[in-house]
C-alpha positions as CSV (number, residue, x, y, z in Angstrom):
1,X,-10.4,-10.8,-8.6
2,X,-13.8,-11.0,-8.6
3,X,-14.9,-10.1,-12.0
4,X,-16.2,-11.2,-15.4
5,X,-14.1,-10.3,-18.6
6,X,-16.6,-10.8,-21.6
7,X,-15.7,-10.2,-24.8
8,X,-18.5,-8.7,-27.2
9,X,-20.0,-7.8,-30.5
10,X,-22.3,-5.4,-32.5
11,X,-24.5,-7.8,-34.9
12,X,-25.7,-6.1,-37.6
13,X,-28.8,-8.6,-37.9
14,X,-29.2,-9.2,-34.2
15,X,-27.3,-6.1,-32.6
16,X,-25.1,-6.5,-29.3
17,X,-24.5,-10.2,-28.4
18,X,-22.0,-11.5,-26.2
19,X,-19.4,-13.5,-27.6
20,X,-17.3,-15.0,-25.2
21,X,-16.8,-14.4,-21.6
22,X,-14.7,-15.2,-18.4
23,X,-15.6,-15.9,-15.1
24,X,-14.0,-16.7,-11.5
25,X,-15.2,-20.0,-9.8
26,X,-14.4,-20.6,-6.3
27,X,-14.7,-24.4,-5.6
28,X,-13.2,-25.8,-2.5
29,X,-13.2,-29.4,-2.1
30,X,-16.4,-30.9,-0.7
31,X,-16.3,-33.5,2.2
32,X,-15.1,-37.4,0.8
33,X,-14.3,-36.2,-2.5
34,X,-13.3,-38.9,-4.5
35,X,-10.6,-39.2,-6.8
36,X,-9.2,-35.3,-8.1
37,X,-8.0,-36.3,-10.9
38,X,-11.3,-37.7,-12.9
39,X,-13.1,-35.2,-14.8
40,X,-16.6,-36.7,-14.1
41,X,-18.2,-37.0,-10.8
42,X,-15.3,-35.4,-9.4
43,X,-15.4,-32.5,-10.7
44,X,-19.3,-32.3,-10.8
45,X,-19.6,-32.7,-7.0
46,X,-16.7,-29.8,-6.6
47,X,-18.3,-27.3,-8.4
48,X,-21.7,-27.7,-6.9
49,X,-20.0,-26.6,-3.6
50,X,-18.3,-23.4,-4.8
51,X,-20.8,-21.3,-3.8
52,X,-21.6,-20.0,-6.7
53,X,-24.4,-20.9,-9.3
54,X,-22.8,-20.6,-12.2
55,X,-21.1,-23.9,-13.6
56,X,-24.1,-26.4,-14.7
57,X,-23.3,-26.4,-18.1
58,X,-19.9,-27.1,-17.3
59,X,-20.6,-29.8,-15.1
60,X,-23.5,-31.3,-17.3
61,X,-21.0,-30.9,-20.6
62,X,-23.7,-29.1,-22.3
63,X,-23.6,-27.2,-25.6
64,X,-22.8,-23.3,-25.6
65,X,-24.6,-20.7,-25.7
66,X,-27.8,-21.2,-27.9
67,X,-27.4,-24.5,-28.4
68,X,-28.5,-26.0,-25.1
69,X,-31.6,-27.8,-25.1
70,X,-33.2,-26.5,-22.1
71,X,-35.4,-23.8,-23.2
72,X,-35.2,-22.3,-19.3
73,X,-31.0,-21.4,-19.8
74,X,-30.1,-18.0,-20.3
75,X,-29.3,-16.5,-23.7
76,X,-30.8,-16.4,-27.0
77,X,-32.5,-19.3,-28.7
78,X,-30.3,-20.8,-31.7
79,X,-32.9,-19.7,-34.1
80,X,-32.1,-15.8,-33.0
81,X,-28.1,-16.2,-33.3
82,X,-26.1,-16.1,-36.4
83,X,-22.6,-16.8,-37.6
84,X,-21.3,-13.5,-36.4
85,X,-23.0,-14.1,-32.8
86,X,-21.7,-17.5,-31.7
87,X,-17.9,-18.3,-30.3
88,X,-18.0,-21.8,-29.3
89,X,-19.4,-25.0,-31.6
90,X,-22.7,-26.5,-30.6
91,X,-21.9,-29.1,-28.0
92,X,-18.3,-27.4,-26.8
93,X,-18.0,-27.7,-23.0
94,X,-15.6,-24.9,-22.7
95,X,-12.7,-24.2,-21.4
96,X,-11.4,-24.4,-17.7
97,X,-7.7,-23.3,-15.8
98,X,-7.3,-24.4,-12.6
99,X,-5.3,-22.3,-9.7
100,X,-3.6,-24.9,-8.0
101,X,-1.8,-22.3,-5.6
102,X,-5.7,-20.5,-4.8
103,X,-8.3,-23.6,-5.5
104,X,-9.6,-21.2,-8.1
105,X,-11.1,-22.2,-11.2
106,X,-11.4,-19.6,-14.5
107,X,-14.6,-20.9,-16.7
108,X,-14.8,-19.5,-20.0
109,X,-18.2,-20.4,-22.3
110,X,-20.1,-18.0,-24.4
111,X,-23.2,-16.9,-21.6
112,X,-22.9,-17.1,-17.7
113,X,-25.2,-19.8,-16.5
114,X,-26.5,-18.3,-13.5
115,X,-29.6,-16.1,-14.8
116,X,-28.3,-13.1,-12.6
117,X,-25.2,-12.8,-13.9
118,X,-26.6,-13.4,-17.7
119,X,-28.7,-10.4,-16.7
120,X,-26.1,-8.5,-16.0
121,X,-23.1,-8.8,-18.6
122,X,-26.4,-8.6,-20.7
123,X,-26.8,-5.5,-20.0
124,X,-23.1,-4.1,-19.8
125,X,-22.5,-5.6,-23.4
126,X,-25.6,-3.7,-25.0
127,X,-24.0,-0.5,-23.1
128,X,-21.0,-0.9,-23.7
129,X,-21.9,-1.1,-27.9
130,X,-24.7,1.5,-27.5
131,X,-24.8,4.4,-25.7
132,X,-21.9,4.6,-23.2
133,X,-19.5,5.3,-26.1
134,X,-15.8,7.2,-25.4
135,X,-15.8,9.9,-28.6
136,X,-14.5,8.4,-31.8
137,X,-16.5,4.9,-30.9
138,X,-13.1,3.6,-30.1
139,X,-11.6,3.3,-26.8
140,X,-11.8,3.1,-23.1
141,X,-14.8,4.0,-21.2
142,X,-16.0,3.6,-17.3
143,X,-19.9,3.4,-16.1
144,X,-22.2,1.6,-14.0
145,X,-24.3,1.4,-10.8
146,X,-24.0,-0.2,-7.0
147,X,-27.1,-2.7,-8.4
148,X,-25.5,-3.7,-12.0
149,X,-22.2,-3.6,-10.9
150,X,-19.6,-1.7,-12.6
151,X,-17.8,-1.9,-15.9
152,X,-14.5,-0.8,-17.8
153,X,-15.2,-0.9,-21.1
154,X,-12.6,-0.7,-24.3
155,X,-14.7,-0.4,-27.6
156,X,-12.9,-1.2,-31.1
157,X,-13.1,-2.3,-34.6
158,X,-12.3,-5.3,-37.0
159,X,-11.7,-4.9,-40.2
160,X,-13.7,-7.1,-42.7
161,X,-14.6,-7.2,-46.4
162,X,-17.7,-8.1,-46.3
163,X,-19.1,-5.6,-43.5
164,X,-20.5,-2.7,-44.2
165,X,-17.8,0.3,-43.8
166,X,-15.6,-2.8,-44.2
167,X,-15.3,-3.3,-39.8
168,X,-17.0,-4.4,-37.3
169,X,-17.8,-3.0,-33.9
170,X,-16.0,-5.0,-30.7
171,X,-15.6,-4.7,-26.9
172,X,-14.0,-5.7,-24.3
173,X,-15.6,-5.4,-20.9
174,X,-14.6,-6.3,-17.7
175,X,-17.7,-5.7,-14.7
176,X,-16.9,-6.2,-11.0
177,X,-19.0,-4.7,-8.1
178,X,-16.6,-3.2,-6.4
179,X,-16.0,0.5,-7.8
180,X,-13.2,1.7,-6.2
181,X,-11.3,-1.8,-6.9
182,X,-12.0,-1.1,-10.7
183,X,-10.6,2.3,-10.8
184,X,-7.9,1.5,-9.2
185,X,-7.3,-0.7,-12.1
186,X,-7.9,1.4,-14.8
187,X,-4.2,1.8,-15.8
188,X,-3.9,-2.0,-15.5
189,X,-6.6,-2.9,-17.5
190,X,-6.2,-0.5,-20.0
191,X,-2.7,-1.6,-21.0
192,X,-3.2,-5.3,-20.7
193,X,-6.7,-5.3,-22.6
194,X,-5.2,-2.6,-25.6
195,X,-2.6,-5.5,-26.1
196,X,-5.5,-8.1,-26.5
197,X,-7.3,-5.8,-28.9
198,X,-3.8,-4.9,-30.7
199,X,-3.5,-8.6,-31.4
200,X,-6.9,-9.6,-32.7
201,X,-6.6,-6.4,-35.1
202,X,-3.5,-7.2,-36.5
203,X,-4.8,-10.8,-37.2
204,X,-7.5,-9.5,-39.0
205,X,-6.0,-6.8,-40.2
206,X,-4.0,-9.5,-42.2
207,X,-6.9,-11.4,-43.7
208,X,-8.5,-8.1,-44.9
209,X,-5.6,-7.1,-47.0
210,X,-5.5,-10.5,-48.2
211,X,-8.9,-10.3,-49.4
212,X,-8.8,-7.2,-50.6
213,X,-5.4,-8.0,-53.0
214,X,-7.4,-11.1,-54.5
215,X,-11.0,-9.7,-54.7
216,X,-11.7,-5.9,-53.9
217,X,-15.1,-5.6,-52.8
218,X,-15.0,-1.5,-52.6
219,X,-14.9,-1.2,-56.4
220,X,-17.3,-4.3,-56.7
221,X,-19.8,-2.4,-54.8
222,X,-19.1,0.8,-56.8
223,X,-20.4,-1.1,-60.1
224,X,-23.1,-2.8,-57.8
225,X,-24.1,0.6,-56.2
226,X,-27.9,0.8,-57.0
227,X,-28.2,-3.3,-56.0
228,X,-29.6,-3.3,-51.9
229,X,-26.8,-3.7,-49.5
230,X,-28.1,-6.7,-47.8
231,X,-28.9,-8.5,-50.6
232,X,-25.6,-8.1,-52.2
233,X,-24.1,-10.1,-49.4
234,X,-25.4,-13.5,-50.6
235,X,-25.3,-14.5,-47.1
236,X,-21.4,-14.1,-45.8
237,X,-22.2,-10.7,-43.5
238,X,-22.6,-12.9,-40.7
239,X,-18.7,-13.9,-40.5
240,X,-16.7,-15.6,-37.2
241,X,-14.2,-13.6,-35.6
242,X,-12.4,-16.9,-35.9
243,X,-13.2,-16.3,-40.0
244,X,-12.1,-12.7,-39.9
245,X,-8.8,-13.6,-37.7
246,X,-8.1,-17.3,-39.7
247,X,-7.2,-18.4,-36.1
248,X,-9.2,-21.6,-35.3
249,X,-7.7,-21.7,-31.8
250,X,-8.5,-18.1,-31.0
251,X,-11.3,-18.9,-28.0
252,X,-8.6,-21.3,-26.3
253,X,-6.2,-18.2,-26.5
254,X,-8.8,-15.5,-25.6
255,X,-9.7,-18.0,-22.8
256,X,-5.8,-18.2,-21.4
257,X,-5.6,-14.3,-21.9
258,X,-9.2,-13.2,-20.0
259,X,-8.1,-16.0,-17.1
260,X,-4.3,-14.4,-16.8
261,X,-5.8,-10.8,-16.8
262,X,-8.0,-12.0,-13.7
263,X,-5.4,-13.4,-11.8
264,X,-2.6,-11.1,-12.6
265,X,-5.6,-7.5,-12.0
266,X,-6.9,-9.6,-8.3
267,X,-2.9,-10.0,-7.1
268,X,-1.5,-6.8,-8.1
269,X,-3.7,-4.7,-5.2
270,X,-4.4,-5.8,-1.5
271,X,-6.1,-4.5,0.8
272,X,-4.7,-3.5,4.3
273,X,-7.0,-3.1,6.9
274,X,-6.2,0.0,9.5
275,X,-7.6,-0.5,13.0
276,X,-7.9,2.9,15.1
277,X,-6.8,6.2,14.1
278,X,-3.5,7.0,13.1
279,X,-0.3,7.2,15.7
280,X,0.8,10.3,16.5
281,X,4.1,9.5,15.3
282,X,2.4,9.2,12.3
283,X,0.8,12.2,12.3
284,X,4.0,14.3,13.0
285,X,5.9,12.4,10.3
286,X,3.1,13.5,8.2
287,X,3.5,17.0,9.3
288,X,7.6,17.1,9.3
289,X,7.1,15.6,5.5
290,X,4.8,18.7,4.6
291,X,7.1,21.3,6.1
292,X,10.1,19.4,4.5
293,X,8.1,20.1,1.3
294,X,7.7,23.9,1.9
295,X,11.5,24.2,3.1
296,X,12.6,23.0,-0.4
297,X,10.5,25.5,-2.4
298,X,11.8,28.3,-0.4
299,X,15.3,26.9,-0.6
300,X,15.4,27.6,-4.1
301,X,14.9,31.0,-3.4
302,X,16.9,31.4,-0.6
303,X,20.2,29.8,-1.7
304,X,22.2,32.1,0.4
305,X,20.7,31.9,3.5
306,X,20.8,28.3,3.1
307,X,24.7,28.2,3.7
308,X,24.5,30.3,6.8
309,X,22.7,28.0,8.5
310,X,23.8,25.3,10.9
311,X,23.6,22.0,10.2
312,X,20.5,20.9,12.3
313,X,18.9,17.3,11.4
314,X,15.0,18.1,10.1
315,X,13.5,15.2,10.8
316,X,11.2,13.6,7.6
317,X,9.3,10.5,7.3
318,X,12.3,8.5,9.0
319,X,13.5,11.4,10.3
320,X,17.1,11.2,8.9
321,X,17.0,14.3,6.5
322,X,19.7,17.0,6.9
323,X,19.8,20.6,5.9
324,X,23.1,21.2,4.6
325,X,25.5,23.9,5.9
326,X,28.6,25.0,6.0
327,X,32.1,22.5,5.2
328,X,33.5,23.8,9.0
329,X,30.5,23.5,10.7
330,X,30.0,20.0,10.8
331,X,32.4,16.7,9.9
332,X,29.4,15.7,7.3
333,X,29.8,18.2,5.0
334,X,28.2,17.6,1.6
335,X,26.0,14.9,2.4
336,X,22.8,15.9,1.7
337,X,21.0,13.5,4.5
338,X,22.2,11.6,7.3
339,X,21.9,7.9,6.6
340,X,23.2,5.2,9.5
341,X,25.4,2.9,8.5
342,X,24.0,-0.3,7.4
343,X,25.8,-2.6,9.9
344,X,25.1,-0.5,13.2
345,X,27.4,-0.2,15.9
346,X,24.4,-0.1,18.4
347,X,22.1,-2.9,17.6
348,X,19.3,-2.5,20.2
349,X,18.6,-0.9,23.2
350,X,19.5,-4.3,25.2
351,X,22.7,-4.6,23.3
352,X,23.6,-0.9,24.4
353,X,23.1,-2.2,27.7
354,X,25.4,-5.1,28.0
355,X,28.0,-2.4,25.9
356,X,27.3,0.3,28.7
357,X,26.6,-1.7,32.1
358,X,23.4,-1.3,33.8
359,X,24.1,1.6,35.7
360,X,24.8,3.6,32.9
361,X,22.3,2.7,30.9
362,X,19.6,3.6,33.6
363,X,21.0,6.9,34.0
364,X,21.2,7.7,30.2
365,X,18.0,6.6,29.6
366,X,16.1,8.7,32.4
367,X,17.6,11.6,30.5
368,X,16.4,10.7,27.4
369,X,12.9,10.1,28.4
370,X,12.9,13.6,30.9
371,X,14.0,15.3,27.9
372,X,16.8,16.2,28.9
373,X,19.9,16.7,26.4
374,X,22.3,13.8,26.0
375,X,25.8,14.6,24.7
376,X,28.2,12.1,22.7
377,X,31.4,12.6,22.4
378,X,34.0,10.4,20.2
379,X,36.1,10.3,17.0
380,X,33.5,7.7,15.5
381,X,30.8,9.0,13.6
382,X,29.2,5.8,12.8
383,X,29.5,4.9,16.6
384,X,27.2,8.1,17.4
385,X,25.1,8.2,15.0
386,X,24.1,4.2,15.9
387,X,23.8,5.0,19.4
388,X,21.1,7.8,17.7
389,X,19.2,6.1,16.5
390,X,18.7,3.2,19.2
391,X,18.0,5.9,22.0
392,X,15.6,7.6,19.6
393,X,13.5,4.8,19.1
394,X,12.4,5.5,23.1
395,X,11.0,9.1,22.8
396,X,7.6,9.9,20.3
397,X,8.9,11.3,17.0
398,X,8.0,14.7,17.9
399,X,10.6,14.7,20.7
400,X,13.5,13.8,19.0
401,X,16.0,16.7,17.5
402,X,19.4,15.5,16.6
403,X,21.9,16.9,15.3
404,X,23.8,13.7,14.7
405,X,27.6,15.2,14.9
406,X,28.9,18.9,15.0
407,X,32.2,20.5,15.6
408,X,30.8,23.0,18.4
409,X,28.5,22.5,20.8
410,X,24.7,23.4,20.6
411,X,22.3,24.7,23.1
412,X,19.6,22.3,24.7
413,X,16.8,24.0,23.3
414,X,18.1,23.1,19.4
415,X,18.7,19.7,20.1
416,X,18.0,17.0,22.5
417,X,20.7,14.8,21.1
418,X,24.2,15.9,20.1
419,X,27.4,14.4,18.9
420,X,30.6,16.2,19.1
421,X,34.3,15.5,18.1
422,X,36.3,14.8,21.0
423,X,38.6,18.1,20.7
424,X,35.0,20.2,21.4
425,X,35.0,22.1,24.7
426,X,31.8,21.7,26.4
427,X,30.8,24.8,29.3
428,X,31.3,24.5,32.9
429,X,27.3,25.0,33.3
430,X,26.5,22.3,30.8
431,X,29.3,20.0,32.6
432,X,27.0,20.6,35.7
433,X,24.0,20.8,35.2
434,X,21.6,18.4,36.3
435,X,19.6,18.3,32.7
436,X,22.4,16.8,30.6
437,X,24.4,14.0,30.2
438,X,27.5,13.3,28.6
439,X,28.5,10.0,26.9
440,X,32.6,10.3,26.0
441,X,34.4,7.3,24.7
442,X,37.7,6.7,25.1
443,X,40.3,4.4,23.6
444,X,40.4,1.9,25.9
445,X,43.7,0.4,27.4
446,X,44.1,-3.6,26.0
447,X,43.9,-4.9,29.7
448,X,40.8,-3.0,29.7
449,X,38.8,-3.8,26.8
450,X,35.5,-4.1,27.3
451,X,33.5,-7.3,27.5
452,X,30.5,-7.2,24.4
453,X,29.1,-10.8,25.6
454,X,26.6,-12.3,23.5
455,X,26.5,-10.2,20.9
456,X,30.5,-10.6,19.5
457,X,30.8,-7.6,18.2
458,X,34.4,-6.8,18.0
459,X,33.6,-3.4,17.0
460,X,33.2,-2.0,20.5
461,X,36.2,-3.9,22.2
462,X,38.1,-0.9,21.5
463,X,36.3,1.8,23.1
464,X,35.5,2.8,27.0
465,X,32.3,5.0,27.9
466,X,32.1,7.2,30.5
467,X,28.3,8.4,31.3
468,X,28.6,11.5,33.7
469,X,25.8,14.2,34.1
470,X,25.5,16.7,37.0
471,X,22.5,15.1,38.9
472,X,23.2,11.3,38.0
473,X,20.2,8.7,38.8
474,X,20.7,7.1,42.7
475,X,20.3,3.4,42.2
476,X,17.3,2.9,44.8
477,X,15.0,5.8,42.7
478,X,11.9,4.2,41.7
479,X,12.2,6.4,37.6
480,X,8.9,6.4,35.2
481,X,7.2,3.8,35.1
482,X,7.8,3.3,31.3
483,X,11.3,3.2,32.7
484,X,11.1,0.6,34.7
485,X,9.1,-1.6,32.2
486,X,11.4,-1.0,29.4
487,X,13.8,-2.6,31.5
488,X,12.1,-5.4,33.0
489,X,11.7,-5.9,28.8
490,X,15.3,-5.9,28.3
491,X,16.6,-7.8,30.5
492,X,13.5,-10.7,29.8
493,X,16.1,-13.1,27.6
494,X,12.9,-14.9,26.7
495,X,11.7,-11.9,25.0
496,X,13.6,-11.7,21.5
497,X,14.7,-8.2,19.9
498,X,11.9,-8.0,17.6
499,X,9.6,-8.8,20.6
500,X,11.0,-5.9,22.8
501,X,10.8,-3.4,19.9
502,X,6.6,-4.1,19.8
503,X,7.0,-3.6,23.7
504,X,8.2,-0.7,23.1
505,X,5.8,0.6,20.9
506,X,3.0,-0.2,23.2
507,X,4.7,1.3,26.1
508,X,4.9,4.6,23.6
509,X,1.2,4.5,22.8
510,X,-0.2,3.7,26.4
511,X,1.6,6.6,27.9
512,X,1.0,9.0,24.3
513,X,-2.9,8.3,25.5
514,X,-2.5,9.8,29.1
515,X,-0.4,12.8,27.3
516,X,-3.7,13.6,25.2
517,X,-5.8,13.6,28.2
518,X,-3.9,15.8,30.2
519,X,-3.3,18.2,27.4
520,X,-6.6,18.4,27.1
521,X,-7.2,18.9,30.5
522,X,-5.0,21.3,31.5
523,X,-4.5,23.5,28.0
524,X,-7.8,23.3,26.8
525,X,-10.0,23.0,30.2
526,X,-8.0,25.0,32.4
527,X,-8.6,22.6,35.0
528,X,-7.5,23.4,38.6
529,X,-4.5,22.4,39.8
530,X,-6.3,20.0,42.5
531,X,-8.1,18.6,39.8
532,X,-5.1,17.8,37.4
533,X,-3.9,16.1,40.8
534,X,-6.6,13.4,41.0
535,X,-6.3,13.0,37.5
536,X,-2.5,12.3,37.7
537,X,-3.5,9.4,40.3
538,X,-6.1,8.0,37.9
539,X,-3.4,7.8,35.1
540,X,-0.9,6.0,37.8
541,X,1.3,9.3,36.8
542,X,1.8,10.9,40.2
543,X,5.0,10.4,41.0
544,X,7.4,13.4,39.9
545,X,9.3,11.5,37.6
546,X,6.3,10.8,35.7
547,X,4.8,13.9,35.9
548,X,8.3,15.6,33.8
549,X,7.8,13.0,31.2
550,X,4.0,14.2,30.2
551,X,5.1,17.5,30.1
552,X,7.8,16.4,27.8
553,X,5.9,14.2,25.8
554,X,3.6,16.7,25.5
555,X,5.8,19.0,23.2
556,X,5.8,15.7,20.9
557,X,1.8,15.9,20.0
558,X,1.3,16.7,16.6
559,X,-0.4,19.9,15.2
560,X,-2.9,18.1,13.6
561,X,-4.4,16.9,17.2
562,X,-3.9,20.1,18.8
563,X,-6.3,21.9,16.1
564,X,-8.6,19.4,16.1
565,X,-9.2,19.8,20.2
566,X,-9.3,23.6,19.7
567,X,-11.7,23.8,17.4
568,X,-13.8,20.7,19.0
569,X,-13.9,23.5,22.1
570,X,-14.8,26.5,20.3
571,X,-17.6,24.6,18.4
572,X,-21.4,26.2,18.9
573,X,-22.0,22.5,20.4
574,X,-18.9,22.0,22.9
575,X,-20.2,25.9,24.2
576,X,-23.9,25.2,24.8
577,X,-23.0,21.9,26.6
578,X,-20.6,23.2,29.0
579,X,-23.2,26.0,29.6
């Protein structure tokens, strides 16, 4: 993370002064670096090429703050600092942790060398113990601008004998110039740094009550009361927070601490970038989620109509939610959602096609891009409910509807994919008609058991499928386009499953883009029916085949992009420019 954690102070000689503060070095090798290891040259050439101009007193091993001899370094002059405002000994180099994993360095000293960045925890340390103040003068606080950069604050107090109201004022600041990155971290920060502060307190908090028990300054001041407070000091106000927590290796710890909290806040968020706008799968799985939302506040109300209802599959973010119904009405009963099994029968869409034969598989997967209804019927439910969710993955989210297994059969316009036991009786004008088609699996006889191949899945050995539909697919019919490519992508053995599932998704999106622009040019134009024709040819959709699968697809677009196109058109704009 690209931040500063500075710990500061409220002098009562001097006033705010920063104590101690940590800082993020980025220092790739340079070219013919010498030997790693050596802490001279070494790592003097390093940090020169970090980038960033912050390191020469590290790499020149030069006193802390105030005691460099360079009157041009930032921070005060040793003649303006006391015992209260210095951390590290004249002539301490630091501290340094290296990232071996990130080739990141964490440098820890009392001041930022780089005059900039002096400038600006400068500033953020006198705020921080001024005027942006949470109520109480103890606790966390945000401020800060795009040009100082902005700071999370956590203000606090140290108790000492010697100090006037027997504490003294603290913070702990972290400033970063990315605002939204900071907020983000606010529940981070605030727990990690309270923990810091807890510990220093309760060192102190220690020493105090030990000098208290063997010399109690608040009735020694009671006798001394008319004596001038800061001339009764005799010199110890100005006391070391190593003094007031008897911890001589508290800057090494507060080092270790600041360096873990800026490692552990930068690789507990990433970023993701987004190209494009979102998918309208996406956008309809945000839509189904909302209305999911809605159903289950009126379902507490409606407890009684819920159980009259049939067991239809609502789909949700992965589409896999169920409403419940009835014990009779379907053979999952009681399960709140429909979950496949976690070994599926069906693997992939190629593996259903070395299961089913080509043939079969052409013809059930025209239906199920036309839209058309496709039937299962068998005894296994895991076996339908795998083949589900593989033939799914061809359609946009917004044209699926399953209703995954049901003990009567449901009308095409609930459902565009529906499991039955085997005992269900389908009607004569289903049986016929040319928009279904009807998967049944049989037991199949042991000289007839069916050949899986590659994939040895032992699973399948024991069933037959029969794929019958009343106006099955000839063999020399050209089919959609996406058809035809989804094939040619399944039976490419170079291409591996993972491979053919991005195909796939491509495939979805290229033809989900010529679904948009005929919506729009036929619902929201009212084009003409010539013109709609030359735009088909444009698209490379002419063909009848792909002319059914728009108008399917185009019952899949999600609400969310027909609103917006409706109200782009009644717009003062959209009116005047088509006048």
């Amino acid at each position: 993370m690209n931040a500063i954690v500075a710990l500061c102070h409220f002098c009562e000689l001097h006033g705010p002064r920063t104590l101690f503060c940590t800082e993020v070095l980025h220092a790739p090798l340079p070219q013919g670096a010498g030997n790693e290891d050596s802490p001279g040259q070494g790592e003097q050439a390093e940090e020169e090429e970090g980038g960033i101009q912050m390191s020469s007193r590290m790499r020149a091993h030069s006193p802390a703050e105030g005691a460099s001899v360079d009157s041009s370094s930032p921070g005060p002059k040793k003649s303006d600092m006391c015992e209260g405002c210095r951390s590290l000994a004249a002539g301490h180099p630091g501290y340094i942790s290296h990232d071996k994993e990130t080739s990141i360095k964490y440098v820890s000293h009392q001041h930022p060398s780089h005059p900039q960045l002096f400038s600006i925890v400068r500033q953020a340390c006198v705020r921080s113990l001024s005027c942006e103040v949470c109520p109480g003068r103890e606790g966390p606080i945000f401020f800060g601008d795009e040009q100082h950069g902005f700071v999370f604050s956590h203000t606090f107090f140290i108790k000492d004998s010697l100090a006037r109201g027997f504490q003294r004022w603290y913070s702990i600041i972290t400033i970063m110039m990315d605002r939204i990155y900071l907020i983000n971290s606010w529940p981070f920060l605030l727990g990690k740094v309270r923990g810091i502060i807890d510990e220093l307190q309760g060192k102190a908090l220690k020493v105090f009550e030990a000098e208290q028990f063997g010399c109690p300054q608040r009735a020694q001041r009671m006798n001394t009361a008319f004596t001038p407070f800061l001339h009764q000091r005799n010199g110890n106000a100005a006391r070391s927070l190593t003094s007031l927590t008897s911890d001589d290796n508290l800057w090494a710890c507060l080092h270790t601490s600041f360096a873990w909290l800026l490692k552990a806040c930068g690789s507990r968020l990433t970023e993701k970038l987004l190209e494009g706008a979102p998918t309208e799968d996406t956008l309809v799985q945000m839509e189904k989620l909302a209305d999911l939302e809605e159903e289950s506040e009126s379902w507490d109300n409606s407890e009684a109509e819920e159980e009259e209802k049939a067991p239809v599959l609502t789909e949700g973010v992965e589409g896999r939610e169920l409403t419940q119904g009835p014990a009779e009405s379907s053979s999952l009963s009681g399960c709140g959602s429909w979950q496949p099994r976690k070994l599926p029968v069906f693997k992939s869409l190629r593996h259903m096609r070395q299961v089913l034969g080509a043939p079969s598989f052409r013809m059930l997967a025209w239906h199920v891009l036309m839209g058309n209804q496709v039937i299962w019927k068998s005894g296994d439910v895991d076996l339908v409910q795998s083949a589900f969710e593989v033939l799914r993955t061809m359609l946009p989210v917004g044209c699926v509807r399953i209703i995954p297994y049901s003990s009567q059969y449901e009308e095409a316009y609930r459902c565009n994919f529906l499991g039955l036991s085997p005992h269900v009786q389908i009607p004569p004008h289903v049986l016929s008609s040319e928009f279904a088609v009807i998967v049944e699996v049989h037991a199949a006889a042991r000289s007839t058991l069916h050949p899986v191949g590659c994939e040895d899945d032992q699973s399948l050995s024991k069933y037959e499928f029969v794929v019958t539909s009343g106006s099955p697919v000839a063999a020399d019919r050209v089919g959609p386009t996406i058809l035809n490519k989804i094939e040619a992508a399944l039976t490419n053995q170079n291409l591996s499953v993972d491979v053919v599932d991005q195909c796939l998704v491509c495939l979805k999106e290229e033809w989900m883009n010529k679904v948009k622009v005929l919506f729009k040019f036929t619902k929201v134009d009212s084009r003409p029916k010539e013109d709609t024709q030359k735009l088909l040819s444009i698209l490379g959709a002419s063909e009848e085949d792909n002319v059914k699968l728009l108008k399917f697809w185009m019952t899949g677009l999600s609400k969310t992009y027909k609103s917006h196109l409706m109200s782009t058109v009644r717009s003062p704009t959209a009116l005047e420019s088509r006048n």
